[in-house]
C-alpha positions in Angstrom: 1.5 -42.0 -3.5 3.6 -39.3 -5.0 2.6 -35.6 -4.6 1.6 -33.9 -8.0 3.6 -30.6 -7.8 2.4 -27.9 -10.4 4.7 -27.2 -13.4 5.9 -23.5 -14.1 4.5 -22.3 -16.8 6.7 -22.0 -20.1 7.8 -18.7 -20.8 6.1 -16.6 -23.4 2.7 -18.6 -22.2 -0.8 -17.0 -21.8 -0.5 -18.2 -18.1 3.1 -17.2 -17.3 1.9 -13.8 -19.2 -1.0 -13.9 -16.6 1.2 -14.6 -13.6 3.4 -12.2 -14.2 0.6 -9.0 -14.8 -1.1 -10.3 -11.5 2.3 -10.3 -9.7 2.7 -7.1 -11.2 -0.3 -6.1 -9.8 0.1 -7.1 -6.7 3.2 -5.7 -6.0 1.8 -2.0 -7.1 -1.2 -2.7 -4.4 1.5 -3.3 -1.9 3.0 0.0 -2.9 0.1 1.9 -3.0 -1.1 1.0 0.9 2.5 1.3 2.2 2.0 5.3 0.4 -1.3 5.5 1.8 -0.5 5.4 5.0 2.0 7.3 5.4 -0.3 9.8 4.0 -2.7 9.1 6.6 0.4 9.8 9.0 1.4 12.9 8.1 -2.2 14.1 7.4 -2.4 13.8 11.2 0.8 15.0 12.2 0.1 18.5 10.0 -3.3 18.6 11.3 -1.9 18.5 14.7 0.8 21.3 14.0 -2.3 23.3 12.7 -4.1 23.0 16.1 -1.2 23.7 18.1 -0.7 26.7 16.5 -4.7 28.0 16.9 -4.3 26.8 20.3 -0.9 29.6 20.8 -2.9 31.9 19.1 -6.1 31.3 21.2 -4.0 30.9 24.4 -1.8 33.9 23.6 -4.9 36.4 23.3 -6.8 35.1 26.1 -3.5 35.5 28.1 -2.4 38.7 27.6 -6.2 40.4 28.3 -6.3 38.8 31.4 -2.5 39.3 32.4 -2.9 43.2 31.7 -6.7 43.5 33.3 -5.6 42.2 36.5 -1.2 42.8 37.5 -0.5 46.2 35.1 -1.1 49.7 36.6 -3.5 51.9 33.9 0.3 53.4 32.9 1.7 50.1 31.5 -1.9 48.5 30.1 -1.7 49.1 26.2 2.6 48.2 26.3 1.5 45.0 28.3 -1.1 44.0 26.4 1.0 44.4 22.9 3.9 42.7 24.2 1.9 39.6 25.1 0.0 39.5 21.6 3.3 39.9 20.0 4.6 36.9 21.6 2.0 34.5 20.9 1.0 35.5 17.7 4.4 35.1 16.8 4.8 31.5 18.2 1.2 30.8 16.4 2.5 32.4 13.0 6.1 30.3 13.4 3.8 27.5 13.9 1.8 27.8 10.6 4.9 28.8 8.8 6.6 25.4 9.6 2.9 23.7 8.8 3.7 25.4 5.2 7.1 24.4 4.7 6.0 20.8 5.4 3.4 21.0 3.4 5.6 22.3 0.3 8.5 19.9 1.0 6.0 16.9 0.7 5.9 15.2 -2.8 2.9 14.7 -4.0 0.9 11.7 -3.0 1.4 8.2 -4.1 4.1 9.9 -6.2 6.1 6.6 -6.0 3.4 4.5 -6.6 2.7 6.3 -9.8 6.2 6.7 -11.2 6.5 2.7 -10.8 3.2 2.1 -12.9 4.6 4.5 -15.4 8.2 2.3 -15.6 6.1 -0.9 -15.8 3.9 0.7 -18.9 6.5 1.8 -20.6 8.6 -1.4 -19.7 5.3 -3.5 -21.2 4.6 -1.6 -24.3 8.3 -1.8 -25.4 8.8 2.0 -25.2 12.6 1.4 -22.9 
């Protein structure tokens, strides 16, 4: 007994119209969970880059009180103490400024998801 193997449909038909706007569709779906997680993934990564740097900051204050209460002589306490915070609070501030400038480099999300439903609109309505 033969197999019964389903005709394409003729071009310009309802169903081949159909076909084509769920392929279409499924295609921008694709697009849209590939963008979404690599949102998700640099979500994470920035989050952790923001917790490192609390962490310097918390680290650096916590470091330099105890380092100048217990080694320094009362002479040297305050230079100690400013030279310590200095140092951490810059490594915590480098750390937020690089958190920034990833955050400002970033496009915007599902950026390429949104310019491709805009081609395929424009595309569809015969506006190209």
């Amino acid at each position: 007994m033969p197999e019964h193997t389903p005709t394409p449909p003729r071009p310009g038909s309802l169903r081949s119209i159909l076909d084509g706007f769920v392929a279409l569709a499924l295609t921008r779906s694709e697009l849209f969970t590939l963008e979404a997680q690599e949102q998700k993934e640099q979500l994470l990564h920035n989050t952790l880059i923001g917790a490192a740097a609390l962490i310097f900051l918390l680290i650096g204050l916590l470091a330099a009180l105890l380092f100048v209460v217990l080694l320094t002589p009362p002479a040297w306490r305050v230079t100690m103490l400013g030279l310590l915070t200095l140092l951490f609070a810059t490594l915590g501030f480098g750390a937020l400024l690089l958190l920034l400038r990833r955050l400002r480099r970033q496009s915007a999300p599902f950026a390429t998801t949104l310019a491709a439903v805009r081609q395929d609109w424009k595309t569809l309505s015969g506006r190209e």
